[in-house]
C-alpha angles and dihedrals in degrees: 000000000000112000106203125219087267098046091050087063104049117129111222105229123194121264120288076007089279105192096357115139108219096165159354126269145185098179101087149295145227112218086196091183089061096041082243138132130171137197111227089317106333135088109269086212096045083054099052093051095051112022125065121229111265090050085062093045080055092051103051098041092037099031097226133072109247126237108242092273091059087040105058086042098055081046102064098030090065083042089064094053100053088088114097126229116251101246087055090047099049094054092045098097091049092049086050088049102055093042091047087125100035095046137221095313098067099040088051083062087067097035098046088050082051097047094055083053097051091047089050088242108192132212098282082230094071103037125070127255087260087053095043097049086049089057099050086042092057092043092052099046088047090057108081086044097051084049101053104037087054086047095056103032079060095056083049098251128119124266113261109230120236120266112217096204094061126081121249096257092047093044086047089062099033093055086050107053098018089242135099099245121219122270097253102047089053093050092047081054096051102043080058090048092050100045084052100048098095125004110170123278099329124156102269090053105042088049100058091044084060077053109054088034087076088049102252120157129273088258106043076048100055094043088060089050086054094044094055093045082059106074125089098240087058118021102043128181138265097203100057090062076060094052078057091060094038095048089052088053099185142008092265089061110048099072087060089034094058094030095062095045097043090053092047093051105249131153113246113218119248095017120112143001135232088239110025115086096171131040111323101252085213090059099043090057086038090060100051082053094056093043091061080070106037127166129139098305087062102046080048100056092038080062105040085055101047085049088044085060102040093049094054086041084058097034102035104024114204094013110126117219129160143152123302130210095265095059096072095017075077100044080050123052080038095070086044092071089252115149114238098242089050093065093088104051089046088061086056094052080066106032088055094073095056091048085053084055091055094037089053088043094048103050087063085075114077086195112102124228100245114148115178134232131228107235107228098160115103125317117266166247089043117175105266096241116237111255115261 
C-alpha cells in the first residue's frame, strides 16, 4: 500500500486526544493533581463563594471582574436580552411538543439554532469582536428562558415571562416554577451555576471551538456545543447521583449496597472524574452549600460519601475515588425546589457562558481546527465491479 507525502508526516495522537495540547487559552484552567481549577486568574471556587453571577460571566467574556458600576450595567444589559422574539416564541410549543420525551435540552438545540436566526446572527468570520461578543451575549441571556419555557410548555403549563429586576440565578428559578424564590435558595443556585460555567477542554468546549474555527456563527457554535453535552459519556446527570441516594434507601443499608457494587465492578454514580485525582473542588464547596440547609437528605448524603470512601479505602487500597460535581449538584438543586429532569439543562444555563468565552477566544484565530485520520479500511483503488 502506497503512503503519500501527508500521510508520512502524521503525528499519531492518543485516543479521544487524552493529554494532547490543541490550543492556547486565557480563559481558564483544572489542575486535576491538586483538586483546582481557576477562571482567567482567580479561583473558580472563590469565585463562586463571593461574586454573583453576572460579575463571572464579565469576567470570562471581558477578562477582567467589574467594580460595582460595570457591574450593575453588564447586569442589566444581559437583563434586557432574556425576552424572546416573537417568531422563537411562537414555535416553542411545537418544538415542546415534538421533544415531550427527550426534554428541554434537545428542543433548545433547535430553539437556540432558531433564535440566531431571528436575531440575524452572522458567521463570526465576517463580523467584528463588538458584534461577536452581542451575539454570545444574546444567546446566553436567551438561554434560561429557551429551558424553562420548554420545560413548562411540556408539563402543559404557560411560560412565565423574565423579570429584569431579578439576577440570573433568581429569574432562572422564578421562570421555572412562576414564583420569586427565596434568597437563599437563589444563591445556593448560583454558586452551582458559577462553579459549572467553564471546566477545561472538555467535549462540549472543544467542540464548539472546531466549530467557530470554520467560521460558523455564535449560534450554530453553541448548538454543537449542546449537542455534545448531551451525550451520556459528558453531560451526566445529576439525578442519577440521586438515584444513587434513593436506591440505598437508609443508613443500614449503604455499607451491603456499595459493597456489592464495589465488588462487582460497577461504577457508582456520582463518584469520580476523568481529571481529578483528588476531591472535586466543585463538591467540596457543593457540600458546604448543602450543609447551610441541612435536614436529613443531607446527613444522609454526607454519610453515604464518607462510607463510599472507607469501603473502597478497605476493598481497593490506594485507589483514589471522591465525589464528583454531579453528587451535590443533586442534593442541591433538589432542596432548591429544581425537577429532576430539569438538572441537566440547568447545567447548561451555566456551561453556555463559558462556551461563549471559547467561542469568542477561538474566533481570534483565522486557522481552522482539521486533524486528520489514518485509513485502515481496504486497500484501494479496487476496480468498482460491474452490477450483476
Amino acid at each position: 500500500m502506497s503512503v503519500d507525502r501527508a500521510a508520512a508526516t502524521l503525528l499519531d495522537a492518543p485516543r479521544g486526544l487524552a493529554g494532547v495540547v490543541v490550543t492556547d487559552t486565557r480563559i481558564g484552567d483544572v489542575r486535576g493533581l491538586e483538586g483546582f481549577y481557576h477562571y482567567r486568574q482567580y479561583s473558580a471556587v472563590e469565585l463562586a463563594q463571593t461574586r454573583g453571577f453576572e460579575d463571572v460571566w464579565h469576567l470570562l467574556v471581558h477578562g477582567e471582574l467589574p467594580d460595582a458600576g460595570r457591574g450593575a450595567a453588564f447586569a442589566a444589559e444581559t437583563a434586557a436580552l432574556r425576552r424572546l422574539p416573537d417568531e422563537v416564541r411562537a414555535v416553542l410549543p411545537a418544538i415542546a411538543a415534538a421533544g415531550a420525551r427527550s426534554g428541554p435540552l434537545a428542543g433548545m438545540r433547535t430553539a437556540l439554532s432558531l433564535l440566531g436566526a431571528a436575531k440575524g446572527f452572522r458567521p463570526v468570520y465576517d463580523i467584528d469582536a463588538d458584534r461577536r461578543r452581542q451575539d454570545t451575549l444574546a444567546a446566553c441571556a436567551a438561554v434560561p428562558t429557551l429551558l424553562t419555557a420548554l420545560h413548562r410548555l411540556g408539563k402543559g403549563l404557560e411560560p412565565v415571562e423574565p423579570r429584569e429586576d431579578l439576577s440570573y440565578a433568581a429569574n432562572y428559578l422564578y421562570m421555572l416554577t412562576g414564583s420569586e424564590p427565596d434568597p437563599e435558595r437563589a444563591r445556593a443556585v448560583e454558586q452551582y451555576l458559577i462553579s459549572t460555567i467553564d471546566h477545561g477542554f472538555n467535549a462540549s468546549t472543544f467542540t464548539g471551538r472546531v466549530v467557530a474555527s470554520t467560521g460558523a456563527d455564535a449560534a450554530a457554535c453553541l448548538v454543537a456545543a449542546v449537542g455534545a453535552l448531551s451525550g451520556p459519556l459528558h453531560g451526566g446527570a445529576p439525578s442519577r447521583a440521586l438515584d444513587t441516594l434513593d436506591a440505598i434507601g437508609s443508613p443500614d443499608r449503604i455499607d451491603p449496597w456499595i459493597r456489592e457494587r464495589v465488588l462487582a465492578g460497577e461504577r457508582i454514580m456520582g463518584f469520580g472524574h476523568a481529571i481529578y485525582r483528588t476531591e472535586d473542588p466543585r463538591s467540596r464547596m457543593l457540600r458546604e452549600t448543602a450543609e447551610r440547609f441541612g435536614g436529613p437528605r443531607v446527613a444522609f448524603a454526607v454519610e453515604v460519601e464518607r462510607r463510599v470512601e472507607a469501603i473502597l479505602a478497605e476493598l481497593k487500597p490506594g485507589r483514589e475515588l471522591h465525589t464528583n460535581v454531579e453528587f451535590y449538584a443533586g442534593v442541591v438543586m433538589e432542596l432548591c425546589g429544581l425537577p429532576r429532569e430539569m438538572f441537566t439543562p440547568t447545567f447548561a444555563a451555566a456551561r453556555v457562558v463559558g462556551w461563549s468565552a471559547n467561542i469568542l477566544e477561538q474566533a481570534e484565530d483565522s486557522k481552522i481546527i482539521r486533524p486528520m485520520a489514518r485509513y485502515v479500511g481496504p486497500g484501494a483503488p479496487m476496480a468498482v465491479p460491474a452490477p450483476n
